[in-house]
MARDRENKE-187821 format. One record per residue (C-alpha): z, y, x; residue number from 1. Coordinates in Angstrom, 1 decimal, decimal comma, padded with zeros to 4 digits, always signed. Example, Ala and Ser with C-alpha at 12.3 -4.5 7.8 and 13.67 -1.06 7.14 Angstrom:
! MARDRENKE-187821
c3  c2  c1  num
+007,8  -004,5  +012,3  1
+007,1  -001,1  +013,7  2
END
This chain:
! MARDRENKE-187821
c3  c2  c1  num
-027,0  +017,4  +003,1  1
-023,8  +015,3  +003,3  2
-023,7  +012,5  +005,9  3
-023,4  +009,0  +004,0  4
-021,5  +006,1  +005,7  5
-022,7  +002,8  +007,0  6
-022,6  +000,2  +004,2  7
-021,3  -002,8  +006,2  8
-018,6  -005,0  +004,3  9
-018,8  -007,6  +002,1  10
-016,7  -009,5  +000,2  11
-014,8  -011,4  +003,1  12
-014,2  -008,5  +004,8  13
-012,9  -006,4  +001,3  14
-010,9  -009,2  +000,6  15
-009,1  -009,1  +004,2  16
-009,1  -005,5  +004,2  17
-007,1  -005,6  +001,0  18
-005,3  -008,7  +002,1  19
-004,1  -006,7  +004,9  20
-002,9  -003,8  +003,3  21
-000,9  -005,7  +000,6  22
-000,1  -008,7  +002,6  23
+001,7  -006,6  +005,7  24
+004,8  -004,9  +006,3  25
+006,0  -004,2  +002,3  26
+007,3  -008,3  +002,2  27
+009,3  -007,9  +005,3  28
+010,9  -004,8  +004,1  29
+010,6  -004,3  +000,3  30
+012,7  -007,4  -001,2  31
+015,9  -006,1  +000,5  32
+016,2  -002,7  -001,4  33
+014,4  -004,5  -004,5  34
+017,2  -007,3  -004,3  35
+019,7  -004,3  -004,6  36
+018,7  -002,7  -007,5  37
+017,9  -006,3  -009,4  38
+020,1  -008,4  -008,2  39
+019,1  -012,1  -009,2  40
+016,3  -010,7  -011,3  41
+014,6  -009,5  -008,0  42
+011,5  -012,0  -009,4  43
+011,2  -010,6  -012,6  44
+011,0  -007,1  -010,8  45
+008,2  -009,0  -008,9  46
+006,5  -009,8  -012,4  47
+006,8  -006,6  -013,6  48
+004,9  -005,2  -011,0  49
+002,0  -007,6  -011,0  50
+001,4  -007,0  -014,4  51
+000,8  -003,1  -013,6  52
-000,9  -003,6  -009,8  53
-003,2  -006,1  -012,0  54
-003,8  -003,4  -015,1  55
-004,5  -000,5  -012,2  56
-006,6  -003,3  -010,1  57
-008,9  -003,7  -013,3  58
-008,9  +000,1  -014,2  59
-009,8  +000,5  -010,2  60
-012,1  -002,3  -009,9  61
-014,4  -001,2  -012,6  62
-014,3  +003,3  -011,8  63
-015,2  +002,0  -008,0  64
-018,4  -000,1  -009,6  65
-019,8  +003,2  -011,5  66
-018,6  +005,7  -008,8  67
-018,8  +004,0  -004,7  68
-018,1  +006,8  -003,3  69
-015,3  +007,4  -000,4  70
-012,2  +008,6  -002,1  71
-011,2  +006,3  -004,9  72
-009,1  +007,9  -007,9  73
-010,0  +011,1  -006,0  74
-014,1  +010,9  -007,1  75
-013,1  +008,8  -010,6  76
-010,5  +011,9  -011,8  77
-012,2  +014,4  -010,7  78
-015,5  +012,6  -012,6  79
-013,8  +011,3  -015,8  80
-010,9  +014,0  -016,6  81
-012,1  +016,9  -014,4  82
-011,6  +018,9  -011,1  83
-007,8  +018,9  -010,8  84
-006,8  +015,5  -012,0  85
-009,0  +014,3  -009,0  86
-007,9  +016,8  -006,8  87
-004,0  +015,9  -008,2  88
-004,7  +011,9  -007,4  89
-006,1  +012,7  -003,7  90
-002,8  +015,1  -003,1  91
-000,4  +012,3  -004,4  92
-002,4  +009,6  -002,4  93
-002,7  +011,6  +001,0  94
+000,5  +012,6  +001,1  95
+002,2  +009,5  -000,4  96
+000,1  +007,2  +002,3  97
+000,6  +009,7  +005,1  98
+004,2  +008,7  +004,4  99
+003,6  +004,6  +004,3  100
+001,7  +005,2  +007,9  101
+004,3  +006,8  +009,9  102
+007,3  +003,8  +007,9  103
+005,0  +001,1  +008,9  104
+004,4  +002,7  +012,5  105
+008,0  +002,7  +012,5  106
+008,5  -000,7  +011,3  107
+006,4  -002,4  +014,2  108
+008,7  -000,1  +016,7  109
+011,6  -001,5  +015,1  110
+010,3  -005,0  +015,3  111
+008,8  -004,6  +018,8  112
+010,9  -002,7  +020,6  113
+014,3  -002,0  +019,1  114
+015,6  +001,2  +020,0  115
+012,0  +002,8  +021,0  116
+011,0  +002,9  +017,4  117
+009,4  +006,2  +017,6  118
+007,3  +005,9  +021,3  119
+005,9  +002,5  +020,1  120
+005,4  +004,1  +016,2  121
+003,2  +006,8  +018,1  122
+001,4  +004,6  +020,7  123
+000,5  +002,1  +017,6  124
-001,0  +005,0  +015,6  125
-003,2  +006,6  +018,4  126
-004,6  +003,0  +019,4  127
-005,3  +002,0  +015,5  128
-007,2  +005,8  +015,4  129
-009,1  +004,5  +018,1  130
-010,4  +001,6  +016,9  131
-010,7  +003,2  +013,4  132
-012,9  +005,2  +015,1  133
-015,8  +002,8  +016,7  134
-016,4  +001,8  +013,1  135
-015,2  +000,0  +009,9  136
-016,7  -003,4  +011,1  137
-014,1  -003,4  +014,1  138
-011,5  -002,4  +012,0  139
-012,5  -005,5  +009,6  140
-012,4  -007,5  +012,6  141
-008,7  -006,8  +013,6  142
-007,8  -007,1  +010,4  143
-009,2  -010,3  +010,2  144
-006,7  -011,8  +013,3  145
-003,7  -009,9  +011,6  146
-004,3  -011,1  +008,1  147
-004,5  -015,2  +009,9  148
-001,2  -014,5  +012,1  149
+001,3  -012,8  +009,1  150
-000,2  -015,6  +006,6  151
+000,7  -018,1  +009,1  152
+004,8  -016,6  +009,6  153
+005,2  -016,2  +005,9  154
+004,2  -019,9  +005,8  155
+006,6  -021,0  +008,1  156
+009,0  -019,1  +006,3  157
+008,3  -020,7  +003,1  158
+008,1  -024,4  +004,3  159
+011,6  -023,9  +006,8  160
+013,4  -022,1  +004,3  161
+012,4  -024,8  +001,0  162
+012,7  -027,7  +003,4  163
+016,1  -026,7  +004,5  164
+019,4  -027,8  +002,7  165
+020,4  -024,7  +002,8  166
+018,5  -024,3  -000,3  167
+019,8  -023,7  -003,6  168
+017,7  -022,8  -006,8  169
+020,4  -021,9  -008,5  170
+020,0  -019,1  -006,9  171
+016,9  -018,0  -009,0  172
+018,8  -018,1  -011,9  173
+018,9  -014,6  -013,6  174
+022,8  -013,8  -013,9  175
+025,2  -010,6  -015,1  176
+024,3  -008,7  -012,0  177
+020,9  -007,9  -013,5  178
+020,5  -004,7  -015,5  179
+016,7  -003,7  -017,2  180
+017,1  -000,1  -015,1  181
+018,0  -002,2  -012,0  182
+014,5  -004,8  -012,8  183
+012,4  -001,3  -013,1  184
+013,6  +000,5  -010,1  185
+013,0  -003,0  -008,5  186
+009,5  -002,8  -009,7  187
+008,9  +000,1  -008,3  188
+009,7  -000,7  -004,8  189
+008,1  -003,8  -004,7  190
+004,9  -001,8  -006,0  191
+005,1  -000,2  -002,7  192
+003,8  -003,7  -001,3  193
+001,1  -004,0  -004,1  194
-000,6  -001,1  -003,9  195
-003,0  -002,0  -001,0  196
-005,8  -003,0  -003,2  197
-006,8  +000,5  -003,3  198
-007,7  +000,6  +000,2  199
-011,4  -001,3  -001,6  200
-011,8  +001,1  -003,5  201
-011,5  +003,8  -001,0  202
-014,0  +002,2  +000,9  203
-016,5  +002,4  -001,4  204
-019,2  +004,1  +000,5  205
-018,8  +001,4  +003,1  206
-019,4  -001,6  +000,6  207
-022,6  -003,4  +000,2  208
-023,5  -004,1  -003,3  209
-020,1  -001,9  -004,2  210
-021,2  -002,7  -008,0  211
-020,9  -006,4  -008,1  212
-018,5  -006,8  -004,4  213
-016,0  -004,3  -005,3  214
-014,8  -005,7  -009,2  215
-014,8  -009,4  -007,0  216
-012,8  -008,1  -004,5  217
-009,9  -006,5  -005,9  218
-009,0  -009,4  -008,3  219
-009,0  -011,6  -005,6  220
-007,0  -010,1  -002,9  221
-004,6  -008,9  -005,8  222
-004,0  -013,2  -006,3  223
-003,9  -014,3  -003,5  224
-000,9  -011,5  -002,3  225
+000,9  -012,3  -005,5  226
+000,8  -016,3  -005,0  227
+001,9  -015,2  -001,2  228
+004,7  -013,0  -002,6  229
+005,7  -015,3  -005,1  230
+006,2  -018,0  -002,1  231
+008,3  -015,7  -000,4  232
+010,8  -014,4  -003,0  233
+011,5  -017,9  -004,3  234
+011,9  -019,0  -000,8  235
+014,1  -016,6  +000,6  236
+016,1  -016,0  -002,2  237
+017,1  -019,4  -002,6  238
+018,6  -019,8  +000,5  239
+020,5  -016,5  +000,6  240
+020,7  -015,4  -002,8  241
+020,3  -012,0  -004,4  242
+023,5  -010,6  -002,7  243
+023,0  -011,5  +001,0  244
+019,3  -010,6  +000,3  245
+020,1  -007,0  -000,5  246
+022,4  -006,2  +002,7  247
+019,8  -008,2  +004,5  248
+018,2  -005,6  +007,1  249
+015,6  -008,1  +008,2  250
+015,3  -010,4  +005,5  251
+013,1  -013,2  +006,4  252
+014,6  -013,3  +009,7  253
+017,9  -013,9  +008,3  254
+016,0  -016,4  +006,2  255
+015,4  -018,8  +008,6  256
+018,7  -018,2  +010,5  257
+020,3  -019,4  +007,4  258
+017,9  -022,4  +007,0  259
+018,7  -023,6  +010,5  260
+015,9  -022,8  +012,1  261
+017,1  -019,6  +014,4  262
+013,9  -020,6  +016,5  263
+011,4  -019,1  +014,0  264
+013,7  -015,9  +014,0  265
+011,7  -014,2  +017,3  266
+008,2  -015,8  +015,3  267
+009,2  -013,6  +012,2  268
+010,0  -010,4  +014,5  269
+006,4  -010,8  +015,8  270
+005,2  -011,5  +012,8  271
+006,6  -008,3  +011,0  272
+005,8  -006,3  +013,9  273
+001,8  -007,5  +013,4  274
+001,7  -007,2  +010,0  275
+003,1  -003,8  +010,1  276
+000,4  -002,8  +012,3  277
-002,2  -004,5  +010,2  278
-000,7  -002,2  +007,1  279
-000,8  +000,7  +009,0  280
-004,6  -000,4  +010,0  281
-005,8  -000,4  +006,3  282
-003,9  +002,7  +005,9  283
-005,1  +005,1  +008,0  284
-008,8  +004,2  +006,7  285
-007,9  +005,0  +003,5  286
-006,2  +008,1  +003,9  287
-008,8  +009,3  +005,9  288
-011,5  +008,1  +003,3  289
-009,9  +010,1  +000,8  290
-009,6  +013,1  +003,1  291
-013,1  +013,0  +003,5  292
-013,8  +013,5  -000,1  293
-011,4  +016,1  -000,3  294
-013,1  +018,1  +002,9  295
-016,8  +017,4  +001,1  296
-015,4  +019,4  -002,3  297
-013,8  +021,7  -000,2  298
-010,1  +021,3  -001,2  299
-009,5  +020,5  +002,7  300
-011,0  +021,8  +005,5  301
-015,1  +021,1  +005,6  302
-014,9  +020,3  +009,3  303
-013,5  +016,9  +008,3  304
-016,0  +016,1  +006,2  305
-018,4  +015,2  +009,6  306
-019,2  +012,0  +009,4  307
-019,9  +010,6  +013,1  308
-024,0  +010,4  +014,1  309
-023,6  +007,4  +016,2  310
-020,3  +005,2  +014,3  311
-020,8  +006,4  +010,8  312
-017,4  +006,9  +010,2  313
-015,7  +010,4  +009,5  314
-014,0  +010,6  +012,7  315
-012,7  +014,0  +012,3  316
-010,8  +013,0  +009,1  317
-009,3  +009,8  +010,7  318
-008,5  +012,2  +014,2  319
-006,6  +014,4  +011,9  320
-004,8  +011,9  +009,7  321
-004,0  +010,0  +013,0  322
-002,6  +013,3  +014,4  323
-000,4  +014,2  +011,7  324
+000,8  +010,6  +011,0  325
+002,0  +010,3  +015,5  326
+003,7  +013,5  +014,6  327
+005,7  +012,0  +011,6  328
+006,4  +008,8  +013,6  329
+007,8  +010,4  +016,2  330
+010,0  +013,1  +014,1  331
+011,1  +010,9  +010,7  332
+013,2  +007,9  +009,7  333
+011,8  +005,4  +007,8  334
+014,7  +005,4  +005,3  335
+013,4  +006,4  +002,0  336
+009,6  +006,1  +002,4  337
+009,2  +003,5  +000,7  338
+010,8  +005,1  -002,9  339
+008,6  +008,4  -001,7  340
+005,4  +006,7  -001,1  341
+005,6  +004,7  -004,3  342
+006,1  +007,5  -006,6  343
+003,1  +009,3  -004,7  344
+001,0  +006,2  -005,5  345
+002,4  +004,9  -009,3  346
+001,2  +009,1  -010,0  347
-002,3  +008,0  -008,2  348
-003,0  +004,9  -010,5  349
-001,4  +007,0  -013,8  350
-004,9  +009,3  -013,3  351
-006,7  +005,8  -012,3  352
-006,0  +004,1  -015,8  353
-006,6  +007,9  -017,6  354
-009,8  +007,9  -016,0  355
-010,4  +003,9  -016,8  356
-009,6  +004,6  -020,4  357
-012,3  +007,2  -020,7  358
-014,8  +004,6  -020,1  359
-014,9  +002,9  -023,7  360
-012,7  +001,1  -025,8  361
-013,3  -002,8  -023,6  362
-011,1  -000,9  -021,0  363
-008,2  +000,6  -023,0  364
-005,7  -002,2  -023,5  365
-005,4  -003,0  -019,9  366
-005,9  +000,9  -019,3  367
-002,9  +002,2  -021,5  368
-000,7  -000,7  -020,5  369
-001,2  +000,0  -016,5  370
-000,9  +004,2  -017,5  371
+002,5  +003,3  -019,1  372
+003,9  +001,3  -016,5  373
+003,1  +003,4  -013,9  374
+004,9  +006,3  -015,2  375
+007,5  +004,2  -016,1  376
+007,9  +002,8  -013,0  377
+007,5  +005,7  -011,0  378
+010,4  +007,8  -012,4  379
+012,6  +004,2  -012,8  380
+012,7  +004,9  -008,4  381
+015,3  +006,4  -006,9  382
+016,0  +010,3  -007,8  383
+016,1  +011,2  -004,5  384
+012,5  +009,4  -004,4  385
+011,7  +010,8  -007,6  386
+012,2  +014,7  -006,8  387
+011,0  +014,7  -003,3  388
+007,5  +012,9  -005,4  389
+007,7  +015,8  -007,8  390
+008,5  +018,6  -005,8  391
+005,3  +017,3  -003,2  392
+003,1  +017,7  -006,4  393
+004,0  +020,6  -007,8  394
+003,8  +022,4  -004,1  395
+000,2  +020,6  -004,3  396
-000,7  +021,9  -007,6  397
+000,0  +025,3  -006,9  398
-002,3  +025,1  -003,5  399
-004,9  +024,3  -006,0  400
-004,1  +027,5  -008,1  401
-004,1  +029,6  -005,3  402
-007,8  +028,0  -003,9  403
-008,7  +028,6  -007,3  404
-007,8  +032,0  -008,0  405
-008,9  +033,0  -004,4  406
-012,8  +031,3  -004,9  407
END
C-alpha cells in the first residue's frame, strides 16, 4: 500500500512556499545576463515571460486540482498523454532543478563567504535536508522568515534606488540595442526566476483542500512575484541602465552604490545570500517530491519512495536529492545553470500545457499560447544551454527505452 503524506498547508503557507521559490535568488542574478541579451528591452523580456509563467500557472493550477498527487507535470503527463511524456517531464524537472539547487547553494556561498563558495554551498544543502526532513510544516515556517527578510531588501532597493537622483527613466526607454532574438533569449533567463510556482503543485499531496487551495495559490504568488519583479527592473535599471546592468556581477548591490547609498550594499549581500537559501529551500522539496513519484512508478529506485512513519515526508528521496545536490555544489560552477535549468523547465511546462489542453476546449487558448512560448523560449536560450538541455533528455529518453525493453 503506498504511504500518503501529511496534508498540512494551506493557502498562506502555498503562497510563501511559492513566494519563496520565485521571489529568491533568480532577481539577484537573472537581470544581469537578461540585461545582455536585451539590452534596454530587458522589461519587455520581463513581459514576455509573465505572459507564459501565467499561461503554464493556469495550465498547472487547474491539472494539480484534478490530480493532488506529489509530482506535478510528472502525475498530469503521465495521466493526460501517457507513460513517457510524464516520465519525460519528471526527467527534465529533476535534473533541470537538481541543477538550480547546487547554483543557488552556490549563490549564498558567494554572497556569504566569498571565496568559500563551495564549503558554505555544501553546509547550506545538508542543513536545508535537515530541516526538509522533520516535515513540510517547518520547512513552511523557514520559508515564512526568508520570504519577510528578501521582501524587505528588495524594498529598500526600490525606494533607495527611485528616491535617488541618480535616477533616470530615460533609461527604460527601448533603444537600437534591442533585437526580438535578444527580448526571447532574455525571456528565457528571466523564466529561470518564474518558474517557482511549480513548487505548489509539487506539493500537492501535502495540500489541504488541494482542489480549491491549489488553483488560489498559484495565481496569487505568480502576482505578487511579478509586481515585486516589476519594482525591481524599473528600479535598477533606471539608475544604471541596460549597459552597466549587464556587466553588473551583483546587480542590486551596484544598485544602491550608484544611488548613494553604499550602506544598503552589505544589507543586499545578506539579503541575496537569504534568499538564495530560501530558493534552494523550496527546491529541494520539490525535486524530492517529484522523485518520489518517480520511485512509486518505478522509473527510480523504489527505496525512495518510503515515505517517513513518524514526519510523513519521503525522507529517503529528499536524503538522496540532498546528497547528489552537496556533491554538485562542491564540484560545479554556477556559470551556465541558469540557461541549463531553464531549458530543463520551459520542456517541463511544454508537457504541462499538452496535458492542460487535453482537458476541454475552456483550457486551450491559454494552453496553446503557454505550449508555444515555452518552446519558443526554450530553444531562444543560449546554444550551449540549449544542447546540454537536449543532450540530458535524449540520454533520459533512452534510459526509459532500455527500462522498457528490459521489463
Amino acid at each position: 500500500m503506498t504511504q500518503e503524506l501529511r496534508r498540512s498547508l494551506g493557502v498562506f503557507d502555498a503562497v510563501v512556499i511559492g513566494l519563496g521559490s520565485m521571489v529568491g535568488a533568480g532577481i539577484f542574478v537573472a537581470l544581469a545576463p537578461a540585461a545582455r541579451a536585451a539590452g534596454s528591452g530587458l522589461l519587455l523580456g520581463l513581459a514576455l515571460a509573465a505572459v507564459v509563467a501565467y499561461c503554464n500557472a493556469m495550465s498547472s493550477a487547474r491539472l494539480a486540482a484534478l490530480y493532488p498527487a506529489s509530482g506535478g507535470t510528472y502525475v498530469y503527463g503521465r495521466e493526460r498523454l501517457g507513460a513517457f511524456w510524464g516520465y519525460l517531464a519528471g526527467w527534465a524537472f529533476v535534473v533541470g532543478k537538481t541543477a538550480s539547487c547546487a547554483a543557488m547553494a552556490l549563490t549564498v556561498g558567494a554572497y556569504a563567504w566569498p571565496g568559500q563558495e563551495h564549503a558554505v554551498a555544501v553546509a547550506s544543502v545538508v542543513a536545508l535536508t535537515a530541516v526538509n526532513y522533520g516535515g513540510v510544516q517547518k520547512s513552511a515556517w523557514l520559508t515564512r522568515a526568508i520570504v519577510a527578510v528578501v521582501l524587505a531588501v528588495l524594498a529598500a532597493v526600490v525606494v533607495s534606488s527611485l528616491g535617488s537622483g541618480s535616477a533616470g527613466f530615460g533609461r527604460l526607454d527601448v533603444g537600437a540595442d534591442t533585437s526580438v532574438g535578444g527580448v526571447l533569449q532574455a525571456a528565457g533567463l528571466l523564466f529561470f526566476a518564474f518558474a517557482g510556482y511549480a513548487r505548489i503543485a509539487t506539493l500537492g499531496e501535502e495540500v489541504r483542500d488541494p482542489a480549491r487551495t491549489i488553483p488560489r495559490a498559484i495565481p496569487l504568488a505568480l502576482g505578487i512575484a511579478l509586481v515585486v519583479y516589476v519594482c525591481v527592473a524599473v528600479s535598477v535599471l533606471s539608475v544604471l541602465g541596460a549597459g552597466e546592468l549587464g556587466r553588473a556581477t551583483a546587480p542590486l548591490a551596484d544598485a544602491v552604490r550608484a544611488a548613494d547609498a553604499q550602506w544598503l550594499a552589505p544589507v543586499v549581500r545578506v539579503g541575496a545570500a537569504v534568499a538564495a537559501l530560501g530558493s534552494l529551500l523550496a527546491l529541494i522539496l520539490g525535486v524530492s517530491r517529484t522523485t518520489l513519484a518517480m520511485a512509486r512508478d518505478g522509473h527510480l529506485p523504489t527505496a525512495l519512495a518510503a515515505v517517513h512513519p513518524r514526519f510523513q515526508v519521503p525522507h529517503r528521496a529528499e536524503l538522496a536529492v540532498g546528497a547528489v545536490v552537496a556533491v554538485v555544489a562542491a564540484t560545479a560552477d554556477v556559470r551556465g545553470a541558469i540557461g541549463f535549468s531553464s531549458f530543463g523547465v520551459l520542456v517541463y511546462y511544454t508537457i504541462a500545457n499538452a496535458s492542460a489542453w487535453t482537458l476541454g476546449s475552456r483550457n486551450r487558448v491559454l494552453a496553446s499560447t503557454g505550449l508555444v512560448g515555452c518552446l519558443v523560449l526554450a530553444f531562444a536560450l543560449p546554444l550551449s544551454s540549449v544542447v546540454a538541455g537536449a543532450a540530458v533528455l535524449t540520454v533520459g529518453a533512452v534510459l526509459y527505452g532500455v527500462r522498457l525493453r528490459r521489463g
